[in-house]
C-alpha positions as CSV (number, residue, x, y, z in Angstrom):
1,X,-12.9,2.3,-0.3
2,X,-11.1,3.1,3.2
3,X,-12.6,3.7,6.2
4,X,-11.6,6.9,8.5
5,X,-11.1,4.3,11.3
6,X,-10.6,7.1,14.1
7,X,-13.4,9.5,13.1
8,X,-15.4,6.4,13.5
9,X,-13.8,5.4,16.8
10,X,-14.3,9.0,18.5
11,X,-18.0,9.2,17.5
12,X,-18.6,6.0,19.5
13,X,-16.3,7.5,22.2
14,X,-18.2,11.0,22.5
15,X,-22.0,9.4,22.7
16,X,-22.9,5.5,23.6
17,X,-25.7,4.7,21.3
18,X,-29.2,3.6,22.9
19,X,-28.6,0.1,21.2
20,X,-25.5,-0.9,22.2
21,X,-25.2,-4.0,23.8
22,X,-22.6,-4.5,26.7
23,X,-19.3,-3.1,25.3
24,X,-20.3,-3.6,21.7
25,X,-21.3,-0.7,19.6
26,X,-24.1,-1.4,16.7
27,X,-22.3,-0.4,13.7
28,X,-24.4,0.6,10.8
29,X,-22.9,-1.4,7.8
30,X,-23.5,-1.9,4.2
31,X,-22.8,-4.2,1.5
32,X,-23.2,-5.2,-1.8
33,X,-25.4,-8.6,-1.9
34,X,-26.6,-10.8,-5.2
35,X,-29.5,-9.0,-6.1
36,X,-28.1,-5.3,-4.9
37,X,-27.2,-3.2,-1.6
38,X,-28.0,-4.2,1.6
39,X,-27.7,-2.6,5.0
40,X,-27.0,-4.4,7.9
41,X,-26.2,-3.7,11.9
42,X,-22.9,-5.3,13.4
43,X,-22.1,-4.8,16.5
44,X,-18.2,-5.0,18.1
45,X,-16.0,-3.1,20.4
46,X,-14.0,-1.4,17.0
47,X,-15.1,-0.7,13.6
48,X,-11.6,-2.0,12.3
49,X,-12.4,-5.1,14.2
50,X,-16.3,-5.9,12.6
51,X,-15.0,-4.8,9.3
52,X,-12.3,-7.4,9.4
53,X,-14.3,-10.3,11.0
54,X,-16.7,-9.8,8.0
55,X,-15.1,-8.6,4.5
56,X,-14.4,-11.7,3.5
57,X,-18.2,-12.6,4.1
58,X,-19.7,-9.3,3.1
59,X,-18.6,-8.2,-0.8
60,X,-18.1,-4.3,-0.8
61,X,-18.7,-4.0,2.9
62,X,-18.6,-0.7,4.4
63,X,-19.0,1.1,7.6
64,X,-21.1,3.8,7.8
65,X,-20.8,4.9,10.7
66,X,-23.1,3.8,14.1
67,X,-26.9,2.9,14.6
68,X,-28.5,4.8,16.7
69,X,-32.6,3.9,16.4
70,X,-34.6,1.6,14.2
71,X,-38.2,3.1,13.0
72,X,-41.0,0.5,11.8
């Protein structure tokens, strides 16, 4: 799987999401756990940058793309 790196770089350029922290953009991730897929918010600067900080943590990650709202 590759990631478009600069699609994902100019939709965080165009809109700041509402939960961004600082300079860090909440990236909406997903990855392949024990017991099946699980989704998970990481937030950094780039998505190049989170994805490599945490592939080698993360089986199968992947970035979706970026978090904008959590619903309960």
């Amino acid at each position: 799987m590759s990631h478009d790196w600069g699609s994902l770089r100019r939709v965080a350029a165009d809109e700041r999401s509402p939960a961004a922290l600082g300079p860090f953009t909440p990236w909406l991730c997903e990855y392949q756990g024990h017991d099946g897929l699980y989704c998970i918010v990481l937030h950094g600067t780039d998505p190049e940058q989170v994805w490599q900080a945490n592939v080698c943590k993360l089986p199968g990650l992947r970035i979706i793309g970026i978090h904008w709202e959590a619903r309960t």
